[in-house]
FITI-770790 format. One record per residue (C-alpha): x, z, y; residue in one letter. Coordinates in nm, 4 decimals. Example, Ala and Ser with C-alpha at 12.3 -4.5 7.8 and 13.67 -1.06 7.14 Angstrom:
REM residues 2
SITE|east|up|north|residuo
SITE|1.2300|0.7800|-0.4500|a
SITE|1.3670|0.7140|-0.1060|s
REM end
This chain:
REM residues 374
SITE|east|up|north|residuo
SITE|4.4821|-1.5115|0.7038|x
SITE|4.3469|-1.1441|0.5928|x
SITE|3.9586|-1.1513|0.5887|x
SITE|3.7790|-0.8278|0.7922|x
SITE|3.8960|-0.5123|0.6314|x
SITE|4.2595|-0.6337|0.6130|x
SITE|4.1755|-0.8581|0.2380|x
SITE|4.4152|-1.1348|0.1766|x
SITE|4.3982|-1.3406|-0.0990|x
SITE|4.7325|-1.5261|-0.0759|x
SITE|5.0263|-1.3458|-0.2392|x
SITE|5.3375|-1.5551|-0.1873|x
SITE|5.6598|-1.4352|-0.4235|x
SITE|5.8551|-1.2159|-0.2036|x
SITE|6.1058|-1.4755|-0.2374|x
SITE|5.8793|-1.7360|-0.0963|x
SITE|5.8242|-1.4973|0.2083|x
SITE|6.1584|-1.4582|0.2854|x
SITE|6.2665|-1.8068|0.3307|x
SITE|6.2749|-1.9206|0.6723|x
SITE|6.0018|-2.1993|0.7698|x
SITE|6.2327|-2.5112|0.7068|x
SITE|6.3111|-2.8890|0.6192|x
SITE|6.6198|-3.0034|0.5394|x
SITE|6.5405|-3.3614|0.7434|x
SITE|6.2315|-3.3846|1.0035|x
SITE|6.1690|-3.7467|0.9556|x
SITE|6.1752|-4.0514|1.1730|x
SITE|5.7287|-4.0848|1.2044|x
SITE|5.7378|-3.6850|1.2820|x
SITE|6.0498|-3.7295|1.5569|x
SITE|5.8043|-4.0966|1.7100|x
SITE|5.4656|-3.8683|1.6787|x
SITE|5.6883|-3.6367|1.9342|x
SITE|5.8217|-3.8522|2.1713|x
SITE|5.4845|-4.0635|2.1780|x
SITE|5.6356|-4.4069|2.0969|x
SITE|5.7862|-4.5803|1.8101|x
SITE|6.1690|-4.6201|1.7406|x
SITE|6.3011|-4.9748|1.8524|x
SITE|6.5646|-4.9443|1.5617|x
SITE|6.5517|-4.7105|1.2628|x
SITE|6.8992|-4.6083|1.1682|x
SITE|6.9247|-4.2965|1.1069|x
SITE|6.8121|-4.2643|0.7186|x
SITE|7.0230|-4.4301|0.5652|x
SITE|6.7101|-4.6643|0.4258|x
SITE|6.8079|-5.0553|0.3102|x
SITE|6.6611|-5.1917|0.6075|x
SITE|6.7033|-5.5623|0.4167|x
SITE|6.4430|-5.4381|0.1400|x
SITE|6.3735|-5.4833|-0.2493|x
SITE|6.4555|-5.7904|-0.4364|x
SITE|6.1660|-6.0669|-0.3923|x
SITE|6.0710|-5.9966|-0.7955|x
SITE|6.0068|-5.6077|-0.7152|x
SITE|5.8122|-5.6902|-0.4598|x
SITE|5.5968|-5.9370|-0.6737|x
SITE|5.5926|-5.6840|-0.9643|x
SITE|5.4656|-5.4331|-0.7677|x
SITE|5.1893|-5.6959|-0.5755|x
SITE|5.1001|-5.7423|-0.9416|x
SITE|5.1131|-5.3852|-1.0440|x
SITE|4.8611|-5.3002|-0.7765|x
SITE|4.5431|-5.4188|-0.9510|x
SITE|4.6360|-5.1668|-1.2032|x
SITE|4.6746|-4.9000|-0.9876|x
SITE|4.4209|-4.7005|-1.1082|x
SITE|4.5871|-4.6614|-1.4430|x
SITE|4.7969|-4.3613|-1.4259|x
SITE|5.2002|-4.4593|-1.4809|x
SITE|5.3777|-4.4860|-1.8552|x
SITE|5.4628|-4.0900|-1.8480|x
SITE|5.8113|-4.1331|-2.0478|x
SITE|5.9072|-4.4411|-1.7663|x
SITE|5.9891|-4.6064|-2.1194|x
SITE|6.0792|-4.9596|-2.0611|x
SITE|6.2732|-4.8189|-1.7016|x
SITE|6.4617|-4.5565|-1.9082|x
SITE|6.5447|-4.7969|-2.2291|x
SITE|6.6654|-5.0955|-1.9333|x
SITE|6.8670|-4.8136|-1.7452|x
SITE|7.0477|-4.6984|-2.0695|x
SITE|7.1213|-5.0189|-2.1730|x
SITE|7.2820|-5.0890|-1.8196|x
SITE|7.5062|-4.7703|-1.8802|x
SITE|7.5338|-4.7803|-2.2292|x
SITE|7.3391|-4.4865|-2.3596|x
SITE|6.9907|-4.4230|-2.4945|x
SITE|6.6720|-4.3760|-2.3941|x
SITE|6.7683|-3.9902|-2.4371|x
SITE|7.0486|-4.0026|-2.2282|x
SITE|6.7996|-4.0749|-1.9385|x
SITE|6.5509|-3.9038|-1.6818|x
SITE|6.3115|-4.0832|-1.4076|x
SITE|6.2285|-3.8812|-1.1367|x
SITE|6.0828|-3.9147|-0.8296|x
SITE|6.4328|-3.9899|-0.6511|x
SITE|6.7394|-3.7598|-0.6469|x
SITE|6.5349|-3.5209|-0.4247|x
SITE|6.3142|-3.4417|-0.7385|x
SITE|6.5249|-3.4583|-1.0004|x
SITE|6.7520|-3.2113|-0.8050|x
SITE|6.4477|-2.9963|-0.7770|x
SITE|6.4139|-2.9867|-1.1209|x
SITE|6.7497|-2.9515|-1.2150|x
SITE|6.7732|-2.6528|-0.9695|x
SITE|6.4856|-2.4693|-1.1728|x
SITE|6.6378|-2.5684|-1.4563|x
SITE|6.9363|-2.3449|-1.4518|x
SITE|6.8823|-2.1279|-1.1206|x
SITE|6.7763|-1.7674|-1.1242|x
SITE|6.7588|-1.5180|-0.8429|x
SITE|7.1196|-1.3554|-0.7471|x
SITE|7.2975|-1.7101|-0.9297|x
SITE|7.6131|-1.8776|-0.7461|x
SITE|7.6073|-2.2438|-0.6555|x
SITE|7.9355|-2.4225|-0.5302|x
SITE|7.8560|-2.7497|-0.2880|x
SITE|8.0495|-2.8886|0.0042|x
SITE|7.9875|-2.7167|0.3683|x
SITE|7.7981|-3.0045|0.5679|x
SITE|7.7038|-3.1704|0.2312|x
SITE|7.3319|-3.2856|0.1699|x
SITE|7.1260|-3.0285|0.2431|x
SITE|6.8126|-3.0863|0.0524|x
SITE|7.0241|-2.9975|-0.2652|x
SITE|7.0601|-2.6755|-0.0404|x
SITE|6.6985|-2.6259|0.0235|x
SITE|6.6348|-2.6860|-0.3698|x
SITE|6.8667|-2.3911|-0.4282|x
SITE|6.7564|-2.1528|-0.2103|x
SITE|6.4286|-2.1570|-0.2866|x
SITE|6.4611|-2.0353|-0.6382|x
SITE|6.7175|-1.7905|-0.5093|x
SITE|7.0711|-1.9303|-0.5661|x
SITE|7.3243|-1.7991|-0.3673|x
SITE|7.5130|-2.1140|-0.2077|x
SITE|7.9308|-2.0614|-0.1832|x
SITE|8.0328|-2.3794|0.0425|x
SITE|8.3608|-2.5187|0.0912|x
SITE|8.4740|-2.6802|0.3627|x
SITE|8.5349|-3.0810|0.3714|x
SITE|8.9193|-3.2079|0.3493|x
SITE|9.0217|-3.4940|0.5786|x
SITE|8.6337|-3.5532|0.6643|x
SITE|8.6016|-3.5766|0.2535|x
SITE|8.4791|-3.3500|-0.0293|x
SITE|8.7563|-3.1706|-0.1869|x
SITE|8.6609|-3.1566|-0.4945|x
SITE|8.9727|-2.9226|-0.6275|x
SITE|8.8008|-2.6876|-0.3683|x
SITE|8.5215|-2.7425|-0.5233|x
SITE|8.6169|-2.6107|-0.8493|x
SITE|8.8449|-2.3734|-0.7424|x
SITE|8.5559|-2.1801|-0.6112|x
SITE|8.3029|-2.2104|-0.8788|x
SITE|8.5736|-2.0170|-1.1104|x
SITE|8.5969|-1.7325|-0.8316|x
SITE|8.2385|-1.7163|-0.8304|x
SITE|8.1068|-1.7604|-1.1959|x
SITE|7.8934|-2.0697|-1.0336|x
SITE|7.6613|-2.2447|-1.2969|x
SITE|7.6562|-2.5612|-1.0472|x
SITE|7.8483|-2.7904|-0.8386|x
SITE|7.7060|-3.0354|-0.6351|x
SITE|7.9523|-3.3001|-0.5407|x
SITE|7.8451|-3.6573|-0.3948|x
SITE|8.0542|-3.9560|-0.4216|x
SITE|8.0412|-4.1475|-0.2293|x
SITE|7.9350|-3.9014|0.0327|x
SITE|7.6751|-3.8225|0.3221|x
SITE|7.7127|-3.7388|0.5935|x
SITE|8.0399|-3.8889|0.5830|x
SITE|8.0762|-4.2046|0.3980|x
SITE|8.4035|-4.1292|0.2131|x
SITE|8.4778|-4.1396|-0.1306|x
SITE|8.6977|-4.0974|-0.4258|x
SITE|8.8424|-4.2877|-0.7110|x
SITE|8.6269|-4.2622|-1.0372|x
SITE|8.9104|-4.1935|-1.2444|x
SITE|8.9805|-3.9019|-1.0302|x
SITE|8.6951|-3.7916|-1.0519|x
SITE|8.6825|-3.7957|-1.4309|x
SITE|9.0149|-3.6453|-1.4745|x
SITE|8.9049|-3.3448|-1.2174|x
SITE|8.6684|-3.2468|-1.4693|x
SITE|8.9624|-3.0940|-1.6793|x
SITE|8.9201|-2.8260|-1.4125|x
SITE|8.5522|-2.7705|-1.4506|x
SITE|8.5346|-2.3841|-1.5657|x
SITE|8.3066|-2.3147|-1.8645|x
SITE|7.9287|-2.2661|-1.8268|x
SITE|7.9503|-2.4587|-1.5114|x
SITE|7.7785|-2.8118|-1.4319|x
SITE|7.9001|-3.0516|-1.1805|x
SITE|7.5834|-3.2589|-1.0451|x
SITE|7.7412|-3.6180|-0.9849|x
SITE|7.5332|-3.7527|-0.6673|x
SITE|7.5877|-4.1365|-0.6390|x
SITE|7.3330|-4.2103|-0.4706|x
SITE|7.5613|-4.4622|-0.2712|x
SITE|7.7600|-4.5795|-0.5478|x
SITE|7.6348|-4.9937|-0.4913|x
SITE|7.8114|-4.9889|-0.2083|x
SITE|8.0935|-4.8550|-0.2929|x
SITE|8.4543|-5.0807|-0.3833|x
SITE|8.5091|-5.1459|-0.7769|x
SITE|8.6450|-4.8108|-0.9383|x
SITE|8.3823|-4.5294|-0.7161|x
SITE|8.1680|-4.5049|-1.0188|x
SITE|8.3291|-4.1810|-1.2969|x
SITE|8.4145|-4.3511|-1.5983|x
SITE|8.2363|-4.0327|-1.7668|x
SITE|8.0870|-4.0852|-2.1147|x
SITE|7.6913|-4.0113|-2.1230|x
SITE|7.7160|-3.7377|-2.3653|x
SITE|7.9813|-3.5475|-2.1879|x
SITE|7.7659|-3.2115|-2.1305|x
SITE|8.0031|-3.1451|-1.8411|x
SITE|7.8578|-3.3677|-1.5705|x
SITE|7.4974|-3.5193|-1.4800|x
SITE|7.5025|-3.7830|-1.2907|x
SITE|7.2437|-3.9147|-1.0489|x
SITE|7.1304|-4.2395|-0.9274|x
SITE|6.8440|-4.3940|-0.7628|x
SITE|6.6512|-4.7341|-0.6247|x
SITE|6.6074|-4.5678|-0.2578|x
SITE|6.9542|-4.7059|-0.1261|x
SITE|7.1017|-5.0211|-0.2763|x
SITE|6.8146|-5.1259|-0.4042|x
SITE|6.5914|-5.1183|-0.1117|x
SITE|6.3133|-4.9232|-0.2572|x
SITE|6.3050|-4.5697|-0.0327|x
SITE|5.9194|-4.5237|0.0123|x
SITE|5.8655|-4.5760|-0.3748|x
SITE|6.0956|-4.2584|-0.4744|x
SITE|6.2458|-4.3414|-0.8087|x
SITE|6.5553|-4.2007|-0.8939|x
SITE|6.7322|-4.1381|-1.2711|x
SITE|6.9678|-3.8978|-1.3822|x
SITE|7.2378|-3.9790|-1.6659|x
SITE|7.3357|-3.6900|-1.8843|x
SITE|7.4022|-3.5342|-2.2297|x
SITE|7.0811|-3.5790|-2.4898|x
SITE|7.0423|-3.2132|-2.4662|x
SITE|7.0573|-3.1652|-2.0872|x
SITE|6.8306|-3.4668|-2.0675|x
SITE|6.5684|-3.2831|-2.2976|x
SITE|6.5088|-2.9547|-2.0913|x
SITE|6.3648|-3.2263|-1.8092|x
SITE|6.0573|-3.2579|-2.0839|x
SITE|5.9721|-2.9053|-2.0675|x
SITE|5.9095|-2.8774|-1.6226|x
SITE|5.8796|-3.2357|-1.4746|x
SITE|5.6077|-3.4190|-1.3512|x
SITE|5.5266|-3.6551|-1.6807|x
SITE|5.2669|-3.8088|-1.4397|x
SITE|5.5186|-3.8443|-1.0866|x
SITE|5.6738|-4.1740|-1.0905|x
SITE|5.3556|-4.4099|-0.9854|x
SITE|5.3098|-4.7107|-1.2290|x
SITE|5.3477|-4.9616|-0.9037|x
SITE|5.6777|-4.8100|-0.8256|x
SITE|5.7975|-4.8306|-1.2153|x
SITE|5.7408|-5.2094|-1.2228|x
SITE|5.9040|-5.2587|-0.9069|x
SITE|6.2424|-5.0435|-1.0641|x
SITE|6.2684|-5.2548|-1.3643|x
SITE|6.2318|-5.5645|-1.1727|x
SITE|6.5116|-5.4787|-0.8847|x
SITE|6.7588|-5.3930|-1.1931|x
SITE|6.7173|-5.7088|-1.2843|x
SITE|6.8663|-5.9107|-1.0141|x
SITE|7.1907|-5.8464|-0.9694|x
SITE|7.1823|-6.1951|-0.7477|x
SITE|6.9560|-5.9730|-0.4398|x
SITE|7.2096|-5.6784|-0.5161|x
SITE|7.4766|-5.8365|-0.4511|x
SITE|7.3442|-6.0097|-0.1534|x
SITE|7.2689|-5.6923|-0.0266|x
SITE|7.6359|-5.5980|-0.0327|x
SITE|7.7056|-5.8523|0.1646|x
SITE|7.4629|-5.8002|0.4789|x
SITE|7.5756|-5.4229|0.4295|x
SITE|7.9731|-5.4877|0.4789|x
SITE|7.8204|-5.7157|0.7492|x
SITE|7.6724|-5.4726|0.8958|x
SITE|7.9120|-5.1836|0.8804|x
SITE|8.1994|-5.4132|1.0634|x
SITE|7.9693|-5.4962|1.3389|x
SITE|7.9418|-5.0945|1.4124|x
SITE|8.2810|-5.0681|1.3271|x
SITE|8.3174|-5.3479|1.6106|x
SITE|8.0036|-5.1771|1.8758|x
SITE|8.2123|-4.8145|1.8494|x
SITE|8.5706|-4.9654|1.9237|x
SITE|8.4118|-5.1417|2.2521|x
SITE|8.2824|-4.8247|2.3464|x
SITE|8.6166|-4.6441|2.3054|x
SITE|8.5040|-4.4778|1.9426|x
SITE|8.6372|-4.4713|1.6248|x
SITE|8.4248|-4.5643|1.2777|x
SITE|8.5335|-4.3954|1.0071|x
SITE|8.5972|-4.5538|0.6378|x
SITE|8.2623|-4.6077|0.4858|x
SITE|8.1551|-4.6788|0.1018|x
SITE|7.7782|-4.6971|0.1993|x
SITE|7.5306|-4.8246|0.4145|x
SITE|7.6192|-4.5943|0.6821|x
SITE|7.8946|-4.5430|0.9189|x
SITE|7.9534|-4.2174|1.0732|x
SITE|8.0968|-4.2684|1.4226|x
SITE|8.3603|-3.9881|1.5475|x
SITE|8.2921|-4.0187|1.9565|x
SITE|8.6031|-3.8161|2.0025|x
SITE|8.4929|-3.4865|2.1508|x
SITE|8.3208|-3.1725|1.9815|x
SITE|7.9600|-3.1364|1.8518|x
SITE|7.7881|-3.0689|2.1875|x
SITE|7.9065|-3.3470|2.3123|x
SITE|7.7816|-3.6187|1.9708|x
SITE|7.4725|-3.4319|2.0342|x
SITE|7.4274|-3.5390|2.3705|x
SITE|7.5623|-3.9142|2.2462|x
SITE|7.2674|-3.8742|1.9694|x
SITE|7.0088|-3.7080|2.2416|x
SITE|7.0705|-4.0295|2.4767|x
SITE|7.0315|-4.2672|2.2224|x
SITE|6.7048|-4.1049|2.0680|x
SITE|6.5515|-4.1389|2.4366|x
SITE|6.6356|-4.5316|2.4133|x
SITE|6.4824|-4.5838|2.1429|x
SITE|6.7460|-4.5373|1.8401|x
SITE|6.7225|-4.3402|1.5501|x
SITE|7.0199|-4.2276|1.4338|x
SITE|7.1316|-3.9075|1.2906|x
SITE|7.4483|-3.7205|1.2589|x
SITE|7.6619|-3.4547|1.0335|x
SITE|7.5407|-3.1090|1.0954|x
SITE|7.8928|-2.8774|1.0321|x
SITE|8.1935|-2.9046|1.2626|x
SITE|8.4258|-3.0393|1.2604|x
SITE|8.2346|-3.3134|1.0989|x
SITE|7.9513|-3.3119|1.3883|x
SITE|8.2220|-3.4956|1.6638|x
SITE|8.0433|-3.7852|1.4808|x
SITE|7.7301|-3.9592|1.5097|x
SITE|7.5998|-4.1307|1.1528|x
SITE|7.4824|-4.5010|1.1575|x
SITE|7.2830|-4.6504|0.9054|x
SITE|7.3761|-5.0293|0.8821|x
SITE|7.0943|-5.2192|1.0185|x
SITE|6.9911|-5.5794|1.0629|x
SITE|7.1863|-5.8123|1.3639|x
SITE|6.8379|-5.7425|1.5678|x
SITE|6.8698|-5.3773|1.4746|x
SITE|7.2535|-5.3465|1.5859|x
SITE|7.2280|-5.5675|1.8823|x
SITE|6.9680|-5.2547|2.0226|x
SITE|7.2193|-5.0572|1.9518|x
SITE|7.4684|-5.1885|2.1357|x
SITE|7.3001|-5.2144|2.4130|x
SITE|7.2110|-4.8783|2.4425|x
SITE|7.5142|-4.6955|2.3526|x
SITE|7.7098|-4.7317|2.6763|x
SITE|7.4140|-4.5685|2.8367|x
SITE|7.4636|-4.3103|2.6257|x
SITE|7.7733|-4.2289|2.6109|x
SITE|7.7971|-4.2521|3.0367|x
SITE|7.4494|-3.9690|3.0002|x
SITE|7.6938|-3.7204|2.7513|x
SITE|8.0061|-3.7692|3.0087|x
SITE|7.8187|-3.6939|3.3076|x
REM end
């Protein structure tokens, strides 16, 4: 605020100053701080609602007497267990503090003022928000059969001269997803100079095959993974990317060395480790998505074909109308979410909760959808 005599002392870029005030997600405490009471059943961000392995959670107890020790900077023993697990090296990996940052990064890596950017229309948009605030120019494309089209995708980064793709697989809002082999072979189409960020984020979930059988030195793709989903570890925000040695390198020169906590390391490492909790967690998650498969078909919706932990719910009408479904069950206590671009926002998006969790749901729903018919 100027000072008297008209004196400021802030001097935002003039890129900074144009960008509208924005979030690309207002989260479930703000949305509970505005209606003035808590959720009674938080699906709506796609969180792992079943938690960490028991081991993270005891590495991390045990981490937290040396909390005031600042974190290993390199993430060492993380990044030499992660390559190990995809058959790279240490230089092959980057921890980050989730996707979120590491897209950040990656955006400021390569992104100047006036560049082109090729992502879905209706993809996620904090890869969005990442771009536009160094100056990108976003070209979207429009989903295919409520899926990325990746041929699209390409298609219009050539047009364009884009330096990036962003292409998620599986996908969110949606759930869908495509064969890793066609993936792979799709990158025969990539156009020189251009990078196609690999978001699997969801890939745990996913049936065997999702995950691009793409070589770690291939400089044409990064690929991006994290402990928020899967592995049940959200609020502790570590994610890794997988790439060529050299893309992998520029990382050194603008991250955070000191952003992944040393609490939240520990707890990584340790959830890697037990494949036994992962694969329990796959379980209660298929469990989980047929029961909302089974709530929407008694309520006359249809769930779509999901390879995560959410299930986007097409309530057969337009957007207005899933708004008003989302609306009514927000005021009974739901949190749920849903895709933001028609034709994709007929649907309402479910994150796959626990039998308490989806019993609430169903009992609310019918009220809901009886508020949005009138």
């Amino acid at each position: 605020m100027p000072l008297s005599g008209g004196m400021s002392y802030t001097r935002p870029t003039p890129l900074i100053q144009s960008l509208p005030p924005s979030v690309p997600f207002v989260g479930p405490e703000v949305q509970e701080r505005q209606r003035g009471a808590p959720f009674d059943a938080r699906l709506g961000a796609n969180e792992n609602v079943f938690g960490p392995s028991p081991r993270a959670i005891e590495a991390m107890r045990d981490a937290a007497s040396e909390i005031w020790q600042y974190g290993d900077s390199s993430s060492h023993d993380l990044r030499s267990a992660l390559a190990e697990r995809h058959g790279g090296s240490n230089r092959n990996v980057v921890v980050g503090e989730g996707i979120d940052g590491l897209l950040g990064y990656l955006v400021r890596m390569m992104i100047e003022p006036g560049d082109a950017v090729v992502t879905s229309d209706g993809a996620y948009p904090t890869f969005n928000y990442h771009v536009t605030g160094y100056g990108g120019i976003l070209h979207k494309v429009a989903y295919r059969e409520d899926a990325e089209d990746l041929p699209a995708l390409m298609a219009r980064a050539a047009e364009t001269h884009a330096k990036l793709i962003y292409f998620a697989n599986p996908d969110n809002p949606m759930g869908s997803w495509w064969e890793g082999a066609r993936v792979a072979a799709a990158l025969d189409d990539l156009p020189e100079g251009c990078l196609l960020i690999l978001d699997e984020a969801y890939v745990e979930f996913a049936p065997e095959g999702t995950a691009a059988p793409v070589d770690l030195s291939d400089p044409r793709v990064i690929r991006m993974r994290t402990f928020s989903k899967a592995y049940g570890m959200a609020g502790a925000r570590v994610g890794y990317a997988l790439g060529a040695a050299p893309l992998i390198a520029e990382f050194e020169k603008i991250r955070n060395h000191f952003g992944m906590n040393r609490a939240a390391q520990s707890g990584a490492l340790a959830a890697l480790h037990d494949d036994a909790w992962l694969a329990e967690i796959r379980r209660r998650v298929a469990r989980a998505r047929e029961e909302i498969g089974r709530i929407a078909s008694v309520n006359g919706l249809t769930a779509l074909p999901s390879a995560t932990n959410f299930v986007s719910v097409d309530c057969g009408k337009d957007g207005d109308f899933a708004r008003s479904v989302l609306a009514g069950l927000l005021g009974r206590g739901i949190f749920v979410r849903m895709p933001f671009v028609a034709p994709q926002d007929r649907c309402i998006r479910i994150s796959c909760g626990r039998p308490e969790d989806l019993d609430r749901l169903a009992d609310a729903l019918p009220g809901a959808l009886r508020d949005a018919r009138g």
